[in-house]
Backbone atoms as SQL, in Angstrom:
CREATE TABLE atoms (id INTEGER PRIMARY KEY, chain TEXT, resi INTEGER, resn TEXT, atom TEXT, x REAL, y REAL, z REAL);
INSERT INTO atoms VALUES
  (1, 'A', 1, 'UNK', 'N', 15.537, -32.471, -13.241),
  (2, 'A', 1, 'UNK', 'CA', 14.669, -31.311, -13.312),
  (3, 'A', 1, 'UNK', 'C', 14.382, -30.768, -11.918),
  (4, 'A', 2, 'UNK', 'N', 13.738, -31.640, -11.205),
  (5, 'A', 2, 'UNK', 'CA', 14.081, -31.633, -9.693),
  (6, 'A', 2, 'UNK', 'C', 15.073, -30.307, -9.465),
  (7, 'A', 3, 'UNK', 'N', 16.392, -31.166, -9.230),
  (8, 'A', 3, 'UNK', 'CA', 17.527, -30.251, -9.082),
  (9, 'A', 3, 'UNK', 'C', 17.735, -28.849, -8.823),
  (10, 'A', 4, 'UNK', 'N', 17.249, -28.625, -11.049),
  (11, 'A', 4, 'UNK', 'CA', 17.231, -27.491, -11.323),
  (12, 'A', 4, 'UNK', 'C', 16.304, -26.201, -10.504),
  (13, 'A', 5, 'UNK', 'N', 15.651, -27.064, -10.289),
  (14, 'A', 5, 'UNK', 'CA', 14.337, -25.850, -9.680),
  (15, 'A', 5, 'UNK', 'C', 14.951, -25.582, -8.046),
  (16, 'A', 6, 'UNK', 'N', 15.149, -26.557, -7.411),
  (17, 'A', 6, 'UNK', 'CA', 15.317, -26.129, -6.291),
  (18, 'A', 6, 'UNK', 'C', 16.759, -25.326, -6.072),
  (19, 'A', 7, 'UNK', 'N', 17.893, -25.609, -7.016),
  (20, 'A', 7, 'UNK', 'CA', 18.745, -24.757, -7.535),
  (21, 'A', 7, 'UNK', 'C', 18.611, -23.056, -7.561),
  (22, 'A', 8, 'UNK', 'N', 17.587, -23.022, -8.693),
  (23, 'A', 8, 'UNK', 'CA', 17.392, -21.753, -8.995),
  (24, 'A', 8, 'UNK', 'C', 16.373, -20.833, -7.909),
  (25, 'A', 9, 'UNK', 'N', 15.525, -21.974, -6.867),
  (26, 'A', 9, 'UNK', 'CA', 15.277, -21.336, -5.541),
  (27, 'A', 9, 'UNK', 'C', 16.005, -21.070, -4.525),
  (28, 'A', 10, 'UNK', 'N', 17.023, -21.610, -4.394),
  (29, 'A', 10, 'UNK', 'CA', 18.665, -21.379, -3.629),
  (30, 'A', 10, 'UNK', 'C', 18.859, -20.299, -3.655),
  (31, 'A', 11, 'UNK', 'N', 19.216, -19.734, -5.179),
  (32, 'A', 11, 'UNK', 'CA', 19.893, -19.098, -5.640),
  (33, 'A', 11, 'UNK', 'C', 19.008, -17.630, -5.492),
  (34, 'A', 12, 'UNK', 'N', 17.715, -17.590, -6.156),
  (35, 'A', 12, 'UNK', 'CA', 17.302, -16.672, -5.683),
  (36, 'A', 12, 'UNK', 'C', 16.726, -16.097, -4.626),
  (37, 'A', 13, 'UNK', 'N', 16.656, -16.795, -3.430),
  (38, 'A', 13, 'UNK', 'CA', 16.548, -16.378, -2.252),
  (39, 'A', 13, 'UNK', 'C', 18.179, -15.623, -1.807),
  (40, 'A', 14, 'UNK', 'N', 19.115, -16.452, -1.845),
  (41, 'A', 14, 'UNK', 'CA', 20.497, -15.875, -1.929),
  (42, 'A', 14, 'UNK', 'C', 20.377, -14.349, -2.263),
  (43, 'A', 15, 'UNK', 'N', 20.048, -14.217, -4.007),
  (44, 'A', 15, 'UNK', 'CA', 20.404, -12.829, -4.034),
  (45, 'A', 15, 'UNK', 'C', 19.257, -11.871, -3.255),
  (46, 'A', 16, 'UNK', 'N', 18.088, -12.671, -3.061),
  (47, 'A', 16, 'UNK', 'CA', 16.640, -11.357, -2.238),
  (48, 'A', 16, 'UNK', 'C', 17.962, -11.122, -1.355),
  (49, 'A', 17, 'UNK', 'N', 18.117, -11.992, -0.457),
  (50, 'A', 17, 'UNK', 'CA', 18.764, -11.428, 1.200),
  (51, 'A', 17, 'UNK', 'C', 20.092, -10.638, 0.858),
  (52, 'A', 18, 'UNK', 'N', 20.879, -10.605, -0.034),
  (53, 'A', 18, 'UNK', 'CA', 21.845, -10.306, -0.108),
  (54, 'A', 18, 'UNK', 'C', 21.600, -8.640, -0.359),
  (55, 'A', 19, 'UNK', 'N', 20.335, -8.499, -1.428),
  (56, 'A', 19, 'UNK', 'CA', 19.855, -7.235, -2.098),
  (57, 'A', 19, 'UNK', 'C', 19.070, -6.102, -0.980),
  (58, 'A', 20, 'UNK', 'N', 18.471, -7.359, 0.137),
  (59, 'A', 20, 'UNK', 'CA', 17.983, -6.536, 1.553),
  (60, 'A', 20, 'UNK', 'C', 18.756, -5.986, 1.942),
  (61, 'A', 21, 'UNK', 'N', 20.065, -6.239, 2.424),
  (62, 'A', 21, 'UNK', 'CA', 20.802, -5.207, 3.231),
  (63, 'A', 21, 'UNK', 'C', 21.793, -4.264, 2.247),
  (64, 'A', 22, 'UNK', 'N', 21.038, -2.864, 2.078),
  (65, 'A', 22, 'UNK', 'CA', 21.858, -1.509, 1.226),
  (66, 'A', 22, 'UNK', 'C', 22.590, -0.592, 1.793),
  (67, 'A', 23, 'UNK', 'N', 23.954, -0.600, 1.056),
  (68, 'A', 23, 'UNK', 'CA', 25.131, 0.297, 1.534),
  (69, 'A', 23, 'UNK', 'C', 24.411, 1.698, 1.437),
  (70, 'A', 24, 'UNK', 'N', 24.821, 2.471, 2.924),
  (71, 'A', 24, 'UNK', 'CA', 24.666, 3.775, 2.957),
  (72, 'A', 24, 'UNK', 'C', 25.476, 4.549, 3.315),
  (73, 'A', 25, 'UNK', 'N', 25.328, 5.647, 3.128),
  (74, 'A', 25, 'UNK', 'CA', 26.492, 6.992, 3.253),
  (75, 'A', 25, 'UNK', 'C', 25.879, 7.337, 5.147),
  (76, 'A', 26, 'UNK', 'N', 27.293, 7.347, 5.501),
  (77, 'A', 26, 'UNK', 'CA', 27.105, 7.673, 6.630),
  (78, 'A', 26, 'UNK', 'C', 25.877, 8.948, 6.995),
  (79, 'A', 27, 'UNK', 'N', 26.229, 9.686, 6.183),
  (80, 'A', 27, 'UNK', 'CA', 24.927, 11.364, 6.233),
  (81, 'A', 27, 'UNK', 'C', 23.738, 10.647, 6.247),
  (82, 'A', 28, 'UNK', 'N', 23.507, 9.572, 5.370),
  (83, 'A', 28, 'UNK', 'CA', 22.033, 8.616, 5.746),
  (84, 'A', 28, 'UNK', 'C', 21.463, 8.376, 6.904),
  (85, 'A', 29, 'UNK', 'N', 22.382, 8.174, 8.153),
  (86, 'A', 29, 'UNK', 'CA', 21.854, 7.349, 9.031),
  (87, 'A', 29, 'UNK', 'C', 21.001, 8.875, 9.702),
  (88, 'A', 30, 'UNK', 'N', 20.077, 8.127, 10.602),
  (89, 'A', 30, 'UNK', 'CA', 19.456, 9.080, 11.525),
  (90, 'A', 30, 'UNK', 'C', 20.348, 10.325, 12.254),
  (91, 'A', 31, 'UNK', 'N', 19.851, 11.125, 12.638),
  (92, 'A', 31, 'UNK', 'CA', 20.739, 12.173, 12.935),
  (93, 'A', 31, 'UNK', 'C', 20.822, 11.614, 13.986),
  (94, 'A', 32, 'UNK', 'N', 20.191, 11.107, 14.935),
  (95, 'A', 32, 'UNK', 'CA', 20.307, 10.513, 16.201),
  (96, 'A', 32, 'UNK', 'C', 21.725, 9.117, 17.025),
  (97, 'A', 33, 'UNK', 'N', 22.231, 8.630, 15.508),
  (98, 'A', 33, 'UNK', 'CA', 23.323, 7.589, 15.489),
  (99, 'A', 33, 'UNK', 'C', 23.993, 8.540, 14.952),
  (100, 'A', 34, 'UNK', 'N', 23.825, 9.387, 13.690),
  (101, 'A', 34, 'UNK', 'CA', 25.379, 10.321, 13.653),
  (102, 'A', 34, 'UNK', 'C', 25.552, 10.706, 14.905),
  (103, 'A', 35, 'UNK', 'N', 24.911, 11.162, 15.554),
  (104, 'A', 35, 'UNK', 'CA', 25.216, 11.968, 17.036),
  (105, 'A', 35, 'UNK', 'C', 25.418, 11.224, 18.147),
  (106, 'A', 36, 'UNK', 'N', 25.261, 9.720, 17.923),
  (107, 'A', 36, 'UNK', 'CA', 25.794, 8.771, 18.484),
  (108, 'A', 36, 'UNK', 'C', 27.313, 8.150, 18.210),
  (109, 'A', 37, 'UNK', 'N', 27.434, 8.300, 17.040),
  (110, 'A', 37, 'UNK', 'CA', 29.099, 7.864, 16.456),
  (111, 'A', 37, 'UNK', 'C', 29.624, 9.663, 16.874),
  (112, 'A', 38, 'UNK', 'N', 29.190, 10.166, 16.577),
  (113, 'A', 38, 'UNK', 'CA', 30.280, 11.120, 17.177),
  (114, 'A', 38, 'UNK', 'C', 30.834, 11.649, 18.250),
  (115, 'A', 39, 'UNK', 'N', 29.793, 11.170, 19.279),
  (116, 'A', 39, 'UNK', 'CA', 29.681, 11.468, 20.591),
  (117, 'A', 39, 'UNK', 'C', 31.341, 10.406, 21.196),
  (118, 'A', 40, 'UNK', 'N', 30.398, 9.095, 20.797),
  (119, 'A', 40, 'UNK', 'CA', 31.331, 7.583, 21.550),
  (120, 'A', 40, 'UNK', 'C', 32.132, 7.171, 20.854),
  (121, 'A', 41, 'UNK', 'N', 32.159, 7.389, 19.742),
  (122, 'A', 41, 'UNK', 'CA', 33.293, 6.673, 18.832),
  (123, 'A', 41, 'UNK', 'C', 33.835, 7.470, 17.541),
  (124, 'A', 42, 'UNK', 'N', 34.390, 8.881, 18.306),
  (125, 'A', 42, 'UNK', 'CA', 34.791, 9.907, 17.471),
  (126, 'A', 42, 'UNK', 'C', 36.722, 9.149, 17.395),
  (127, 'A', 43, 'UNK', 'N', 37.111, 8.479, 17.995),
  (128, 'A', 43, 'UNK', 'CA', 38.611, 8.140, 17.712),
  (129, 'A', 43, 'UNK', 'C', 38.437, 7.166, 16.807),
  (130, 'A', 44, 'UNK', 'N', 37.654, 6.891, 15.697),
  (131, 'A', 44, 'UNK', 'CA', 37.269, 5.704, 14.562),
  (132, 'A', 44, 'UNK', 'C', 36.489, 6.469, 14.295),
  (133, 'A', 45, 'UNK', 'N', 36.535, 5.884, 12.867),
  (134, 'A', 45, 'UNK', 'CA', 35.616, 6.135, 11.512),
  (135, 'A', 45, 'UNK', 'C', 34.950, 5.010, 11.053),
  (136, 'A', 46, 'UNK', 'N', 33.252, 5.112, 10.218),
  (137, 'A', 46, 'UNK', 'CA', 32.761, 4.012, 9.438),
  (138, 'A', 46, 'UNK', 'C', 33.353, 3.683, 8.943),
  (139, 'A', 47, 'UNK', 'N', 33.925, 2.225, 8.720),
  (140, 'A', 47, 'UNK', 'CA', 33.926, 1.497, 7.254),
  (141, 'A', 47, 'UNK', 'C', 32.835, 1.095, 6.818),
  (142, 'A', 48, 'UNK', 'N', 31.770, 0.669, 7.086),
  (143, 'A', 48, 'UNK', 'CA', 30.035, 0.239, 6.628),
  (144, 'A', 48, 'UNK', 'C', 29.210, 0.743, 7.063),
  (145, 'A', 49, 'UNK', 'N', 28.232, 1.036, 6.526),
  (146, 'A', 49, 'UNK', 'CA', 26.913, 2.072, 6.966),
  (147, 'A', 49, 'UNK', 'C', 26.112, 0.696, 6.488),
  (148, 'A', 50, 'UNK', 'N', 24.973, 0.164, 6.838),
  (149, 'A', 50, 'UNK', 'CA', 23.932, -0.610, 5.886),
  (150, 'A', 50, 'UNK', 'C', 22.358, -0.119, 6.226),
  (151, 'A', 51, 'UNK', 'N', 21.621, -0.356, 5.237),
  (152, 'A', 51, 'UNK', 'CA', 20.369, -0.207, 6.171),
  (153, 'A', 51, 'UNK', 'C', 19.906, -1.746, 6.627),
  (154, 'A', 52, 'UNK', 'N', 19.221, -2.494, 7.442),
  (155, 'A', 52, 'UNK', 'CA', 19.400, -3.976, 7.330),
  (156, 'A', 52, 'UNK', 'C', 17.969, -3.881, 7.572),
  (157, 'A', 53, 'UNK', 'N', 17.221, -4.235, 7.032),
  (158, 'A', 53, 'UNK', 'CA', 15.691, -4.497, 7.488),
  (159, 'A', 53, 'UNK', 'C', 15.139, -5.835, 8.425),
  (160, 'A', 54, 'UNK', 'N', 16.294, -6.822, 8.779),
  (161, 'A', 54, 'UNK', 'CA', 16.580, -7.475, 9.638),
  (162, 'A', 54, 'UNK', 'C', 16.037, -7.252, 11.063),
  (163, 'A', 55, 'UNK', 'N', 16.650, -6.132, 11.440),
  (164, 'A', 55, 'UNK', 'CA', 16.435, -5.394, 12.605),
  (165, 'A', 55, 'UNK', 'C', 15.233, -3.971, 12.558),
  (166, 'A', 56, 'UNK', 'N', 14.261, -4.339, 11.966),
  (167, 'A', 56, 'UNK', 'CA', 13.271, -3.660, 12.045),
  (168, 'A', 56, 'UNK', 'C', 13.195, -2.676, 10.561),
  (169, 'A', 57, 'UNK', 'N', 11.882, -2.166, 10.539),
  (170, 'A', 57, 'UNK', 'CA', 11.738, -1.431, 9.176),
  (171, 'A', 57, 'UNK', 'C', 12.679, -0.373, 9.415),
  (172, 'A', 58, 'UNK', 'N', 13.180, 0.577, 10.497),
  (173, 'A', 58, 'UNK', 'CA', 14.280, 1.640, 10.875),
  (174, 'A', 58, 'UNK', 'C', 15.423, 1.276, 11.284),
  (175, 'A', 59, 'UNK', 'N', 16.063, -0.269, 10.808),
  (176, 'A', 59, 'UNK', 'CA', 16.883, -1.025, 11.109),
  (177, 'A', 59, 'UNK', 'C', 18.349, -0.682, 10.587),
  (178, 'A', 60, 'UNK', 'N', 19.691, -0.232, 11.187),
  (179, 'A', 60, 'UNK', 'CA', 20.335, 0.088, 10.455),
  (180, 'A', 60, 'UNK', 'C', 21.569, -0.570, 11.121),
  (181, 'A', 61, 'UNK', 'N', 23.318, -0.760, 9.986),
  (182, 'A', 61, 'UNK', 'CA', 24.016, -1.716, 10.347),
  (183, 'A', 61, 'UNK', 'C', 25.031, -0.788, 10.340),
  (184, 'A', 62, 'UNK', 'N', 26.187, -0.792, 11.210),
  (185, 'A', 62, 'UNK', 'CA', 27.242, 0.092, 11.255),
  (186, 'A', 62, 'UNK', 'C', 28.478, -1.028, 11.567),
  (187, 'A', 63, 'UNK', 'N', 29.840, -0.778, 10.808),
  (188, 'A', 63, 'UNK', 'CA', 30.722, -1.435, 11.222),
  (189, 'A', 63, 'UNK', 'C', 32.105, -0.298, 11.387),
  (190, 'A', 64, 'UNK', 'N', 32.629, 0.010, 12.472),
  (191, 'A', 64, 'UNK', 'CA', 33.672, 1.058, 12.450),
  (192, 'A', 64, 'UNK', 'C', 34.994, 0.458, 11.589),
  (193, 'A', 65, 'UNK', 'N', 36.140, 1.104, 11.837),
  (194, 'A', 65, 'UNK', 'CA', 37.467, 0.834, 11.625),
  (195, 'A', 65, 'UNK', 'C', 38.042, 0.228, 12.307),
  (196, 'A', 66, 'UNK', 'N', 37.709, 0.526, 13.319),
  (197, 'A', 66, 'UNK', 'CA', 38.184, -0.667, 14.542),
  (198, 'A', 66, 'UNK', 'C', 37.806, -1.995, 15.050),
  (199, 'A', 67, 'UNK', 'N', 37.002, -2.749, 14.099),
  (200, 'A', 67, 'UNK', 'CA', 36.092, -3.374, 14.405),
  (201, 'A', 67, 'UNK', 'C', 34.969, -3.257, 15.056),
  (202, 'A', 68, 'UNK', 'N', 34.561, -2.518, 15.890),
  (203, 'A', 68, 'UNK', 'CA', 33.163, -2.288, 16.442),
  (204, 'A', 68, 'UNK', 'C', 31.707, -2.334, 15.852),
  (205, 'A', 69, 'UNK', 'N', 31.065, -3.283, 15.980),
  (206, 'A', 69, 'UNK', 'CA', 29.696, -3.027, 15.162),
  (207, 'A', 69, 'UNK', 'C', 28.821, -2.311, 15.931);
């Protein structure tokens, strides 16, 4: 019984953190990082936009095409 419980606290902490960080459309981000990706890293495109609340309540996660986060 044990087990089970601390199991199903595993598990749902797993999905909270997983459910914290939400895919966004690039047009989401602040106009201030669009105008930052376009400025410095107009030869690549997003592959990931996130918002991550990790890094603050205005916390946001970018991963290019080129690898660059």
């Amino acid at each position: 019984m044990k087990r089970k419980i601390i199991f199903v606290v595993l598990l749902l902490s797993f999905i909270i953190s997983v459910n914290a960080q939400k895919k966004i459309e690039t047009t989401e981000l602040p106009k201030a990082a669009q105008d930052f990706l376009q400025k410095y890293f107009s030869h690549t495109s997003v592959k990931i936009a996130k918002k991550d609340p990790e890094h603050g309540k205005k916390g946001y996660e970018v991963k290019l095409k080129d690898g660059t986060k």
